[in-house]
C-alpha positions as CSV (number, residue, x, y, z in Angstrom):
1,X,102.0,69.9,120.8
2,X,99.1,69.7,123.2
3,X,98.2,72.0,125.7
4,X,99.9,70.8,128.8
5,X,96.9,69.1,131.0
6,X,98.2,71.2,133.9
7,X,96.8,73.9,132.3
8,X,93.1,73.8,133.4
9,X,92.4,77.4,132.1
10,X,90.1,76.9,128.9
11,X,90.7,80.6,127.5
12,X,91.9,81.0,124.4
13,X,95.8,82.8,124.0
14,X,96.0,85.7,121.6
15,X,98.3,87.3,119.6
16,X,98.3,90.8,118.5
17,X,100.3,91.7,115.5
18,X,100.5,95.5,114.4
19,X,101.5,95.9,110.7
20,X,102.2,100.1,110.3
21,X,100.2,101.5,107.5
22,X,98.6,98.3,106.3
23,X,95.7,99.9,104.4
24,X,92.8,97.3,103.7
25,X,93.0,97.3,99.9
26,X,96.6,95.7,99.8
27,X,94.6,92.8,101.9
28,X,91.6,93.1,100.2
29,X,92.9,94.2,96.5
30,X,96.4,92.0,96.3
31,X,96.4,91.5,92.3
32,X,94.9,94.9,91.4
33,X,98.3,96.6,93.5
34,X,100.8,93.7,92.3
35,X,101.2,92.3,96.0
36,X,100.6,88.6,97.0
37,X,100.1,87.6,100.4
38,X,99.1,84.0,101.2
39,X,99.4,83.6,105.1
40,X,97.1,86.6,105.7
41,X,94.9,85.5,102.5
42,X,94.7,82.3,104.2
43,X,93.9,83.1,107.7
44,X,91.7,86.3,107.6
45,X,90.2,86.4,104.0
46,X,89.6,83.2,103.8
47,X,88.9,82.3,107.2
48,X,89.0,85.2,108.9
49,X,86.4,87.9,110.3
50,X,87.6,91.1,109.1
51,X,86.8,95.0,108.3
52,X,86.5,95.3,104.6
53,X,85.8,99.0,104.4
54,X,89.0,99.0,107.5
55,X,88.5,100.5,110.9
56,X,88.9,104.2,111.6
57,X,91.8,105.2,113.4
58,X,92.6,108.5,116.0
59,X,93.2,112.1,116.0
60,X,96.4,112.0,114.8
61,X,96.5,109.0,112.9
62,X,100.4,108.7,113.8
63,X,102.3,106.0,114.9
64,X,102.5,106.4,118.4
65,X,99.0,108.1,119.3
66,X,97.7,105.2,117.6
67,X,99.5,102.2,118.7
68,X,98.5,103.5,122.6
69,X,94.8,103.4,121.3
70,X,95.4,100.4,120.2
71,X,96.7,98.5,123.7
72,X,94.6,101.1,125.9
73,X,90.8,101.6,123.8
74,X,90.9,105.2,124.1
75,X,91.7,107.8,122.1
76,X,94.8,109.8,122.6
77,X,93.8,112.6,124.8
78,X,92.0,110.1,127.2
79,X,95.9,108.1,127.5
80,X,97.9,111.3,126.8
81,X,100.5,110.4,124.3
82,X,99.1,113.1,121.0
83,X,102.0,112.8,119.1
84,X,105.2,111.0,117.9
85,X,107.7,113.1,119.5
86,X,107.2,115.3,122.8
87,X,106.0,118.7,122.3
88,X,110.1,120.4,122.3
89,X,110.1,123.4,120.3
90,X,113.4,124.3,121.5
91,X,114.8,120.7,121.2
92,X,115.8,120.3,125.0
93,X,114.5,116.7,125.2
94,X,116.9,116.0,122.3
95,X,114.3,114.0,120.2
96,X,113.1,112.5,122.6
97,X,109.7,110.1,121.6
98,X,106.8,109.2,123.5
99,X,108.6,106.1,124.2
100,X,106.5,105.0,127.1
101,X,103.2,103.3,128.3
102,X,101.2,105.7,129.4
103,X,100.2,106.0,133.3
104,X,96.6,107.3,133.0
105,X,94.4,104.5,131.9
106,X,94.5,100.5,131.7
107,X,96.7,98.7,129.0
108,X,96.0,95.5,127.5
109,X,99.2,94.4,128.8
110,X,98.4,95.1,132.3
111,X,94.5,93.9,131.9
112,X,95.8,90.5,130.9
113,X,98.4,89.8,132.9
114,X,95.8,91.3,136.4
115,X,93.0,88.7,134.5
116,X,95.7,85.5,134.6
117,X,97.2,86.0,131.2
118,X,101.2,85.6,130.6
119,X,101.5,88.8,128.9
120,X,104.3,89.8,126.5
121,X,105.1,92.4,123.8
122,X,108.4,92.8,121.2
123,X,109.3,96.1,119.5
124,X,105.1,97.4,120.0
125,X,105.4,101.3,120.2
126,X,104.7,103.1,123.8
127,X,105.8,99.9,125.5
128,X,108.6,101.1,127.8
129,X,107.5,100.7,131.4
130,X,104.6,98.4,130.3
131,X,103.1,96.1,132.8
132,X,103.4,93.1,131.8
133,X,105.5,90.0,132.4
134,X,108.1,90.1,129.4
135,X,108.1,93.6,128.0
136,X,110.8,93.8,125.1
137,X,109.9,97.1,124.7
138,X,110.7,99.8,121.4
139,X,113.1,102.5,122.5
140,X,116.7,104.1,121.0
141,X,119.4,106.1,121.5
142,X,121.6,106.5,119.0
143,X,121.7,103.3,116.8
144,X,124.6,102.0,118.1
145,X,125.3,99.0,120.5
146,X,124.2,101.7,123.6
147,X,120.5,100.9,122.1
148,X,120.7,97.3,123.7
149,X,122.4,97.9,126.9
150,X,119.0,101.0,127.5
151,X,116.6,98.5,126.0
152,X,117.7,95.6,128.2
153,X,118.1,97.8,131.1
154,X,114.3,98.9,130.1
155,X,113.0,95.4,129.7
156,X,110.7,93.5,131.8
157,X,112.7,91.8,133.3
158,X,115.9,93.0,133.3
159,X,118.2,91.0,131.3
160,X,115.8,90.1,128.3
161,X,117.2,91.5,125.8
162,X,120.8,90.2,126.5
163,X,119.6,87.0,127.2
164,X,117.5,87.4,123.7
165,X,120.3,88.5,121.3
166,X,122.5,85.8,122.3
167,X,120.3,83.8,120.1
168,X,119.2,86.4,117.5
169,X,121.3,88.8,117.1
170,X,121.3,92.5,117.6
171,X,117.5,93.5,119.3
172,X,116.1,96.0,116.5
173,X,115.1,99.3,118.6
174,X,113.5,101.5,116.8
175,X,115.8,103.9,114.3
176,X,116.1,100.5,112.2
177,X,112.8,100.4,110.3
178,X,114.3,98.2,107.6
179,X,113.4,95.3,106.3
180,X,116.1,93.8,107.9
181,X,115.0,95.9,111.5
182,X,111.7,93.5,111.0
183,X,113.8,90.5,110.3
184,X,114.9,91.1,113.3
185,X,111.9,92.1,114.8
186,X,110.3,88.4,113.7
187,X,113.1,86.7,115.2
188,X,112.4,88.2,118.6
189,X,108.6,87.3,118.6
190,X,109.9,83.7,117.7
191,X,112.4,83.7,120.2
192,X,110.0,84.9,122.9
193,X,107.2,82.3,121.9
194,X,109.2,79.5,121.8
195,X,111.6,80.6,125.3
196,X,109.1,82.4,127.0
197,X,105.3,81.8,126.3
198,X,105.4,78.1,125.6
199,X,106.9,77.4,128.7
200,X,104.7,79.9,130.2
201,X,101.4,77.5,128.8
202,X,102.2,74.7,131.1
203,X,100.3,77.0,133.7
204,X,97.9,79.8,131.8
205,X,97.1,80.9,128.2
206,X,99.1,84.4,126.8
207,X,98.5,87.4,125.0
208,X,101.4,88.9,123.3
209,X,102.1,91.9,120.8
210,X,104.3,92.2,118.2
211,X,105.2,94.9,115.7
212,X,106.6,95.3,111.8
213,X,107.4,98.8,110.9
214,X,109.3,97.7,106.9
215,X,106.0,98.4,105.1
216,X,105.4,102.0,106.9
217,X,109.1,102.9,106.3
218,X,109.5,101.5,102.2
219,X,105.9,103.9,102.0
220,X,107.7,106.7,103.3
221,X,110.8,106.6,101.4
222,X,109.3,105.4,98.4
223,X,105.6,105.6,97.6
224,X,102.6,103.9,99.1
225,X,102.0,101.7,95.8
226,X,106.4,101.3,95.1
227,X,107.1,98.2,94.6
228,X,109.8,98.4,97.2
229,X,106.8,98.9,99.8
230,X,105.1,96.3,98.3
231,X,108.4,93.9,98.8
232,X,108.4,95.0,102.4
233,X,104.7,93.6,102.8
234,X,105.2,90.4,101.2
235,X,108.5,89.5,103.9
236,X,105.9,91.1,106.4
237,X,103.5,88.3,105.5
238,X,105.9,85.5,105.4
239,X,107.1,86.7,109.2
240,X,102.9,87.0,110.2
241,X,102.7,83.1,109.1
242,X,105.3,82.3,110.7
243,X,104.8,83.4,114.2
244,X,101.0,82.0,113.6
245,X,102.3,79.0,113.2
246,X,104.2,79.0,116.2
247,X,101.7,80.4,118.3
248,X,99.5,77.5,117.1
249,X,101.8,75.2,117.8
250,X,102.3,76.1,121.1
251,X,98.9,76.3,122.3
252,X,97.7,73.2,120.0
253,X,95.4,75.6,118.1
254,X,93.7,76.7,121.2
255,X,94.6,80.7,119.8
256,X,93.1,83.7,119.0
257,X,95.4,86.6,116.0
258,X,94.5,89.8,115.4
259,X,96.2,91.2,112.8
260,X,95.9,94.8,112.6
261,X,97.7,98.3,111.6
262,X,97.2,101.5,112.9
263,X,96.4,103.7,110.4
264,X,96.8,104.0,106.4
265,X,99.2,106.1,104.0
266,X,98.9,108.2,101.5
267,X,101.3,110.2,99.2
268,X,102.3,113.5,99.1
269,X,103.1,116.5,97.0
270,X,104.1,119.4,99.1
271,X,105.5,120.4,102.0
272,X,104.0,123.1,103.9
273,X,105.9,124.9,107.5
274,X,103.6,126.7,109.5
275,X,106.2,127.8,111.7
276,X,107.8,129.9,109.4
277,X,104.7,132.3,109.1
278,X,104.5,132.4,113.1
279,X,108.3,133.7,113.0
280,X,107.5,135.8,110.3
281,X,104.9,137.6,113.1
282,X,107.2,137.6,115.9
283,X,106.0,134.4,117.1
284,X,109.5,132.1,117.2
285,X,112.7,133.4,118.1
286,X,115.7,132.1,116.6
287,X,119.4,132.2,117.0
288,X,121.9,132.8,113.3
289,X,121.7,129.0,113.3
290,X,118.3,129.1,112.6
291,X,117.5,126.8,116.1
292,X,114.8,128.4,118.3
293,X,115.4,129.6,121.0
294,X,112.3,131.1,122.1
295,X,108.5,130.7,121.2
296,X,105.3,132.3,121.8
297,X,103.7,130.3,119.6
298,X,105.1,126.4,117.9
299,X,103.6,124.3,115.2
300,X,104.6,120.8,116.1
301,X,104.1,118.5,112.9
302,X,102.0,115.3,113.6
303,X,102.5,114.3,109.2
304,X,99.3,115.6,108.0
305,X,98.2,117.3,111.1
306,X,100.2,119.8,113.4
307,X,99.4,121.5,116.9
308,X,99.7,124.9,117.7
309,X,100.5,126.0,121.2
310,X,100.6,129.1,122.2
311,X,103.5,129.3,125.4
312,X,101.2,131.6,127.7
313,X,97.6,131.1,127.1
314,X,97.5,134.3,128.9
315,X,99.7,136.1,126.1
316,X,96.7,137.8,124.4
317,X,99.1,140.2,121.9
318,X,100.3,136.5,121.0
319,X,97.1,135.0,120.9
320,X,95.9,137.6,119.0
321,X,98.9,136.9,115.9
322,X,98.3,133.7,116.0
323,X,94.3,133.4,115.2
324,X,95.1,135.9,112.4
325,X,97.6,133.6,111.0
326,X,94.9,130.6,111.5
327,X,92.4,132.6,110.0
328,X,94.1,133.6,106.8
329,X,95.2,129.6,106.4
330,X,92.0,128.2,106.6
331,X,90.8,130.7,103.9
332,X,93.3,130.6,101.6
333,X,92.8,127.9,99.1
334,X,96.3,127.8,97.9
335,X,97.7,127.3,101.6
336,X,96.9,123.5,101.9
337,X,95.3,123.4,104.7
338,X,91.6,122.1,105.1
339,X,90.6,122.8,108.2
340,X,91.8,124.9,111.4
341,X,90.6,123.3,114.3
342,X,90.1,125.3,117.3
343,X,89.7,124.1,121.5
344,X,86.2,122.3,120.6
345,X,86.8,120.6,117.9
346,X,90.0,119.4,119.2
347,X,88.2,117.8,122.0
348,X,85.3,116.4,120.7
349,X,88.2,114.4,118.3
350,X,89.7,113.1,121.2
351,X,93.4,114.7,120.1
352,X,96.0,117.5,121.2
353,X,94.2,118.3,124.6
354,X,96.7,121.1,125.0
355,X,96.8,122.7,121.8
356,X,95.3,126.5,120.5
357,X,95.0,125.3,117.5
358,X,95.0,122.2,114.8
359,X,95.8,122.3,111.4
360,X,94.3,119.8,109.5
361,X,95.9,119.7,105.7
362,X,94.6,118.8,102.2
363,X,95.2,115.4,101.2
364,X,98.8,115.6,100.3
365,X,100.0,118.7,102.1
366,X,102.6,117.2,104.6
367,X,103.2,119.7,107.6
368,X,106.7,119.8,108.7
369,X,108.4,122.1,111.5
370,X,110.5,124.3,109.4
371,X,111.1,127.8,111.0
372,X,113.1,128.8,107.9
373,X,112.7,129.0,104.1
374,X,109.7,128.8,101.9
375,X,106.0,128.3,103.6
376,X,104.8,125.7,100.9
377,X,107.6,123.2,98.5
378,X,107.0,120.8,96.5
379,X,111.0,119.3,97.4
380,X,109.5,116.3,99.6
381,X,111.1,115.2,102.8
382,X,109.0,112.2,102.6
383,X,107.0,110.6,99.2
384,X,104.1,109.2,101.7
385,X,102.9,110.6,104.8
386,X,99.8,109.4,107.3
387,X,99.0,111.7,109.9
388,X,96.3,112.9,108.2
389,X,92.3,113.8,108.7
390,X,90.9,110.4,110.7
391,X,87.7,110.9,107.8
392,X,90.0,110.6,104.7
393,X,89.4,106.8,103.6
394,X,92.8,106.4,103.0
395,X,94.0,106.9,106.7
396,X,91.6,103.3,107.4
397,X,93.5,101.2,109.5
398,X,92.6,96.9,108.9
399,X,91.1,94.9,111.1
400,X,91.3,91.1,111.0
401,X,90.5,88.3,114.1
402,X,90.9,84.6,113.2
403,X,91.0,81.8,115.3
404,X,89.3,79.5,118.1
405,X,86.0,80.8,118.5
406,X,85.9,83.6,115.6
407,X,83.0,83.2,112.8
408,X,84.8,84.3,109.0
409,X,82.7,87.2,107.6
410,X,82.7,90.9,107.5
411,X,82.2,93.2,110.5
412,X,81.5,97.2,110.0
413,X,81.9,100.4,111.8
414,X,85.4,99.0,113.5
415,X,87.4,101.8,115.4
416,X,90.9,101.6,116.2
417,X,89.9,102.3,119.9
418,X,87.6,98.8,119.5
419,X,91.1,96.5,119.4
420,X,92.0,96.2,123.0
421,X,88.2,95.9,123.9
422,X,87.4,92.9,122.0
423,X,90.6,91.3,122.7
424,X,89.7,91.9,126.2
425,X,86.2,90.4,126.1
426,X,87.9,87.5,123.6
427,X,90.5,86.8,127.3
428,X,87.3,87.5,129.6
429,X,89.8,90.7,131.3
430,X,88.6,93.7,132.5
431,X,89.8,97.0,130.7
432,X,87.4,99.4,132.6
433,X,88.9,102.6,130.4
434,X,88.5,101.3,127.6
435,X,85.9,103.9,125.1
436,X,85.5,101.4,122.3
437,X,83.3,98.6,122.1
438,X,84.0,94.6,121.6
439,X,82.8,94.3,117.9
440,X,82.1,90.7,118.5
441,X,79.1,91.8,121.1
């Protein structure tokens, strides 16, 4: 299929595909870890330009602080969302995630569609409210059949999703993180090439982002090198080609992918609950339950990282606990953690602009939020964890670009905060936020 001749704009469309956790030596290393991957051996190691040594991701390197840094260039104190979850010691919020685009600084979204771009996304984190022109965005409820009705009330435009699943399915929001959930999740990016985009090139090129969450997920639950994560990875790969494909066909080759992840994984040993030492000094109050109901100072969990807010930076008694607490945690070498990082630190590492404090664990040491029990545990809530230290070469993100325009080879020094800047100069948009750099310059 040829580019419609209507279509006088000679920029390329591109297609931005986020693979949770893919760490560069399951791209790089496929028959030392038992994994084969032929669509992204054939498009990005074979022809492909891509990081070998990965790209360094943010402070946290967690799924949603990262996927914003992704769209936006800048790290996550610069677009505001620092963590997964909002900071809720108390749980009013309910849960609630960081579900939305943030409304500080420029997305991608919005850069292409301003620069002429027909810009989409499906199931990308920190999409809801995007600005874009169809925005199937990641967000849930409960898990039930109320996740569609939100999500397609949520959509841009309105009536997306309903329209969607009457083709597909049920819309995977985010609590399914199966492989099935990505099953799904490749349907929708089909669906909205083929009914959306392709119609959409008669008159301009697109950029579109899509998401698969299975290979994160299988990590978690089972190990970073379990052969059940490595069976996620391989359907992730068949799903990658076949949306290429599509995309190609679409735009008769005229098409730029970037396929990349957000951070890397690694496995863990112990648990360790700050929180329970801070109740221990008077710190979190809490009810025969063992919910909080009060706090002068809350360790929020970020996997291998956590903040530490103190409720009244004026609370100097309180302040006073807590440094002691930090202290004696950054010196004791059974306590797991690496590093405390105090107001400084945390700012020149572009994270947790509102926290005291950052704990930054050993390699292994997942921090949970635990107000109750045992400080450290080797029971594990999870068998792999990311989240930690931005330096540990195991939290590298990949990094690949194929396509009209791209030379195959090797490129260095890649940050995660460099995606939405090269994509940008790739469309010839402007992203005037943006703190990374177009590694094709």
């Amino acid at each position: 299929m040829s580019t419609p001749k209507n279509n006088t704009d000679q920029r390329p469309s591109v297609l931005l595909i986020s693979v949770d956790a893919l760490k560069p030596e399951f791209v790089f290393e496929q028959e030392r870890l038992g994994v084969t991957l032929p669509n992204i051996t054939h498009y990005f190691v074979e022809n492909g330009l891509t990081a070998r040594e990965g790209s360094k991701s943010v402070f946290p390197t967690f799924t949603y602080p990262c996927h914003q840094s992704m769209i936006t260039g800048t790290n996550p104190a610069t677009h505001g969302i620092v963590n997964n979850g909002i900071f809720d010691p108390t749980g009013e919020h309910l849960g609630a995630w960081h579900w939305f685009a943030n409304d500080k600084v420029k997305t991608l979204w919005e850069a292409a569609k301003d620069g002429g771009y027909c810009s989409a996304s499906v199931a990308f984190p920190t999409s809801v409210g995007a600005k874009g022109d169809y925005i199937a965005p990641e967000f849930w409820w409960d898990g039930s059949g109320i996740d569609s009705r939100f999500i397609d009330a949520v959509a841009k435009p309105q009536g997306l999703i309903a329209e969607m699943e009457k083709e597909i399915g049920t819309y995977a929001g985010g609590l399914d993180l199966s492989d099935e959930g990505d099953a799904q999740r490749g349907k929708a990016a089909l669906w909205m090439l083929k009914n959306k985009l392709a119609p959409a090139a008669a008159e301009k090129p697109f950029f579109m982002s899509a998401y698969f969450a299975s290979f994160d997920e299988s990590a978690h639950q089972n190990g970073v090198y379990s052969k059940e994560a490595a069976a996620s990875l391989e359907k992730i790969d068949k799903m990658l080609g076949e949306l290429i494909r599509e995309a190609e066909r679409i735009t008769d080759g005229h098409l730029v992918v970037c396929v990349v992840s957000d951070h890397g994984t690694l496995d863990n040993t112990h648990n360790i609950s700050p929180n329970i030492l801070l109740k221990q000094a008077g710190l979190i109050d809490t009810d025969e339950n063992g919910k909080v109901t009060g706090w002068r100072a809350f360790s929020q969990r970020a996997g291998g990282t956590a903040e530490v807010r103190l409720a009244d930076e004026n609370d100097k008694e309180a302040a006073a606990r807590l440094k002691e607490i930090m202290d004696r945690l950054e010196a004791d070498p059974e306590s797991g953690i690496l590093k405390v990082a105090d107001k400084k630190e945390i700012r020149t590492r572009g994270g947790f602009p509102d926290a005291s404090y950052v704990l930054i664990s050993e390699k292994g040491y997942e921090l949970r939020d635990d107000v109750d029990g045992e400080y450290c545990r080797t029971t594990l809530t999870q068998k792999a964890q990311h989240g930690y230290n931005e330096e540990f070469p195991e939290m590298r993100a990949s990094f690949m670009l194929a396509g009209e325009g791209i030379s195959a080879g090797n490129v260095e020094n890649v940050r995660l905060i460099d995606v939405a800047p090269t994509l940008a100069g790739i469309m010839n948009v402007e992203l005037p936020d943006a703190e990374g750099i177009n590694v094709l310059k």
